[in-house]
N, C-alpha and C positions, 0 to 999 in steps of 0.2 A: 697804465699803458695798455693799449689793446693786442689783444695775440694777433699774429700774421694770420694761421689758419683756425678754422671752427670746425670741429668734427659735429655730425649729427646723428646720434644711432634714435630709429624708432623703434617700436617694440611695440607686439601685442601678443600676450601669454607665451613667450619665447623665453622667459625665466630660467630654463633649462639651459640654455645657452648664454643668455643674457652677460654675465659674469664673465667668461670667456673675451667677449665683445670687448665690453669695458677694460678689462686687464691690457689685452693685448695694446691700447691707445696709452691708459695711465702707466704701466708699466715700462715705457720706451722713455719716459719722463726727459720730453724735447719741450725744452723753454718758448712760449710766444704760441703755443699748443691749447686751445682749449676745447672740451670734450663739453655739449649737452648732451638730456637723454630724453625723449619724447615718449612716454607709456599711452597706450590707447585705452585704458583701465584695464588693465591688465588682474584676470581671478586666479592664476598665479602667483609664483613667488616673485614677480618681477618686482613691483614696488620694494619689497623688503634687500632686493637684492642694489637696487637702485640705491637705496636710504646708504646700507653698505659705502658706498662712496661719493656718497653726497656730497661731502666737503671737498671733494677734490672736483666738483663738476663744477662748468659755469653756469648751468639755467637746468631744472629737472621740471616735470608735471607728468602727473598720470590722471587724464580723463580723457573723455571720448571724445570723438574725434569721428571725422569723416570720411574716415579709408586713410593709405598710406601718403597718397599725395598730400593731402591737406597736412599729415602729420609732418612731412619734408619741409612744406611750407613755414608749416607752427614753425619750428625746429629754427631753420634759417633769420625770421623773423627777431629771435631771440640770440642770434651768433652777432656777437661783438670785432669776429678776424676778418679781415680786408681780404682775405681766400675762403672758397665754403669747399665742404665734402661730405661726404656718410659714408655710414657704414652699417650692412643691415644687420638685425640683430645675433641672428643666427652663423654671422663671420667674421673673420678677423683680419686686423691689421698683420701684416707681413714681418717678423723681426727688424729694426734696426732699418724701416721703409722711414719713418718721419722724418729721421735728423734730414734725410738724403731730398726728400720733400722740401722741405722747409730751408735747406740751404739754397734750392733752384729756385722757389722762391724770392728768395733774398737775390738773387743773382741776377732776376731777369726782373723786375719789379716794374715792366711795362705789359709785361704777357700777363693776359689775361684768363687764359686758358692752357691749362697742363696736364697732360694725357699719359699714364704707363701702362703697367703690363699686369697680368693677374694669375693665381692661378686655383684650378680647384684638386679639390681633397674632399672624401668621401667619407661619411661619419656613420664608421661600423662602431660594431657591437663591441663593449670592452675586450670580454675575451678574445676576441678575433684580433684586435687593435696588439693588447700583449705580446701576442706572439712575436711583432717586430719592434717590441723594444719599447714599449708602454707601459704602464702605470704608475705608479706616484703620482705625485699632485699634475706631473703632466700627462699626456696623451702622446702617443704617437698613430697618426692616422695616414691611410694612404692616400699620395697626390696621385691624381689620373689627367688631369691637363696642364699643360701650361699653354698661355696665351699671350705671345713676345711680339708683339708691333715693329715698328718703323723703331731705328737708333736713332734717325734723324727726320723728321719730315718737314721737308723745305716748303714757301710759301706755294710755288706752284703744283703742287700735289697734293691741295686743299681748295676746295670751296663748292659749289652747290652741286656739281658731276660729281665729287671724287664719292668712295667711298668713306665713312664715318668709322674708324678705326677708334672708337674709344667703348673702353669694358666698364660698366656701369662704376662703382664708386672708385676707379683706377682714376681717378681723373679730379682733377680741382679747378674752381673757375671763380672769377672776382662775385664778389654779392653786388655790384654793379650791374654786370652783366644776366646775371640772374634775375634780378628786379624787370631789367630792360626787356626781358626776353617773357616775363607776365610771371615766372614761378612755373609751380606743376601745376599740370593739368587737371581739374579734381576727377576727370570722366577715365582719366589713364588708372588701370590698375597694374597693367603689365608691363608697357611701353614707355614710360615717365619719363624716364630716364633718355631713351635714345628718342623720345618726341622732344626734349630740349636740346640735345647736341644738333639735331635736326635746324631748330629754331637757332642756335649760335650760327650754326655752317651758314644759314638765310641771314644773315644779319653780319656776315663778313667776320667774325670771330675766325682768329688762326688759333692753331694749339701749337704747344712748344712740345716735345717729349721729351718723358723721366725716365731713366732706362733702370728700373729696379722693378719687382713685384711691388705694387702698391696696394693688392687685395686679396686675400685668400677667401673665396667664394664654398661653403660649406655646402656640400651635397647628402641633401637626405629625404626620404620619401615624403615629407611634410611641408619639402618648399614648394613653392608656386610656379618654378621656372625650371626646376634641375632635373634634368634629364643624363641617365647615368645607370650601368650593366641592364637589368629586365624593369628597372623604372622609367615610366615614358608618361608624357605627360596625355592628359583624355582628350579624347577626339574635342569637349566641347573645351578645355583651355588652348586647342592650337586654333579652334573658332576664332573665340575672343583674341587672341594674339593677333590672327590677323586682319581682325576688324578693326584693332587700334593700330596697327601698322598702316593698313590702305588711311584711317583718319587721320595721322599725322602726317603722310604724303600730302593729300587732298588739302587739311590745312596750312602746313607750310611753306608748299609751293614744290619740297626738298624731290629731285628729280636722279639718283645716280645712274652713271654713265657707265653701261659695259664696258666699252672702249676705253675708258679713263680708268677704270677697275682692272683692266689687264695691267694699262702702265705704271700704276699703282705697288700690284704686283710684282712687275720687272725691277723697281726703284726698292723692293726690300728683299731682294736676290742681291741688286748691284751694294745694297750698303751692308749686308753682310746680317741682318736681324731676321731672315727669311731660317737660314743656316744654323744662326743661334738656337732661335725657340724649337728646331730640331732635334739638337742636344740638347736642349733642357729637358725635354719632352724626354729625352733617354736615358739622361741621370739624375734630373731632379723625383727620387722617389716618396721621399718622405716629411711631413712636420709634424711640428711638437706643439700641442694645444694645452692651456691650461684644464 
């Protein structure tokens, strides 16, 4: 029997993390779950780390490969669950996020697209990390964002005005709809991601939301995107960011609407997730990483 959802982590010499990744998905051990793992040849220990849990993956390969996008693709291509997702390698799954996944799944088996919440944590130095209650085989690292969406977002507060409320792999979407929608991009290196919710929103896809963390996004000087205390990203990656942002415009059609952007706004005041992700932001301090 096929699993509902397919996880997809890629990887390229992220070894170091890699393990973490994979833990966090196998160790939540949610039935109708299955985990591939895409390596870009990785001169690391990723392969050996991959080998490690082989038998518990559904599809694994480590060769080259053509940037990240292609590797999403590979990845998908080889997922068996009627829902797809990822996870990069350097992050992790949320505790006790799948079963809650994977029941809304089951629950709404006509939506085709499911949107949550995410949050980041910033990957100090062990000693630093100790000090609030780290080490042993786990970590304790500190969270610095959380990012809490809409608790509900109704059909008309979606479509090619609104803004696109979805945190890169917080989100799941039929391998239907993904096909339909071409895949990734291979020219996107940054933007992949929000050039396909772009491409859903054109294509009339609604999303449902999950109201849990569904992504813990790992902040460290080596990622591509994370910006965080005296880490900012170079003048020439905010170039490229917004050369593939105007591209995906231009290609999609995808237009948001100031005005439709404030009422947006006003509707996660009125349903109370405006308020939340405030508190969260003010107690949620800490996670625990393998």
């Amino acid at each position: 029997m096929n699993p509902i959802l397919s996880i997809a982590i890629v990887n390229f010499n992220y070894g170091r993390y890699l393990e973490a990744a994979v833990r966090s998905v196998l160790d939540q051990q949610v039935e109708g779950v299955e985990l591939v793992v895409v390596d870009g040849g990785s001169k690391d220990n990723s392969v050996e780390v991959i080998k490690k849990y082989a038998d518990k993956l559904g599809w694994w390969v480590s060769e080259p490969d053509k940037g990240q996008s292609d590797a999403f693709n590979k990845a998908f291509a080889h997922c068996r669950g009627k829902y797809l997702t990822w996870l990069n390698a350097d992050d992790i799954m949320p505790k006790g996020c799948l079963k809650k996944i994977v029941k809304e799944l089951v629950r709404h088996p006509k939506c085709e697209w499911f949107t949550g919440n995410l949050f980041r944590f910033v990957d100090k130095l062990k000693e630093e990390v100790e000090k609030i209650g780290g080490g042993g085989e786990r970590t304790v690292y500190p969270v610095v964002e959380c990012a809490w969406g809409p608790n509900y977002l109704p059909g008309f507060l979606q479509g090619k005005g609104m803004p696109i409320a979805v945190y890169g792999p917080a989100t799941i979407f039929t391998k239907r709809i993904f096909d339909a929608a071409g895949g990734m991009k291979l020219h996107q290196n940054f933007m992949m991601d929000t050039d396909l919710w772009m491409r859903f929103v054109m294509m009339g896809v609604k999303q449902r939301r999950i109201n849990c963390f569904c992504w813990a996004f790992r902040m460290h000087v080596d990622s591509k995107t994370a910006e965080f205390g005296d880490h900012k990203l170079s003048p020439e990656q905010r170039t490229k960011f917004e050369a593939e942002r105007k591209a995906s415009h231009e290609a999609t059609g995808y237009k948001p609407s100031k005005v439709l952007g404030r009422l947006w706004q006003l509707w996660r005041i009125l349903d109370g997730s405006f308020v939340k992700g405030l508190w969260l932001k003010k107690m949620f301090k800490h996670v625990e990483v393998v």
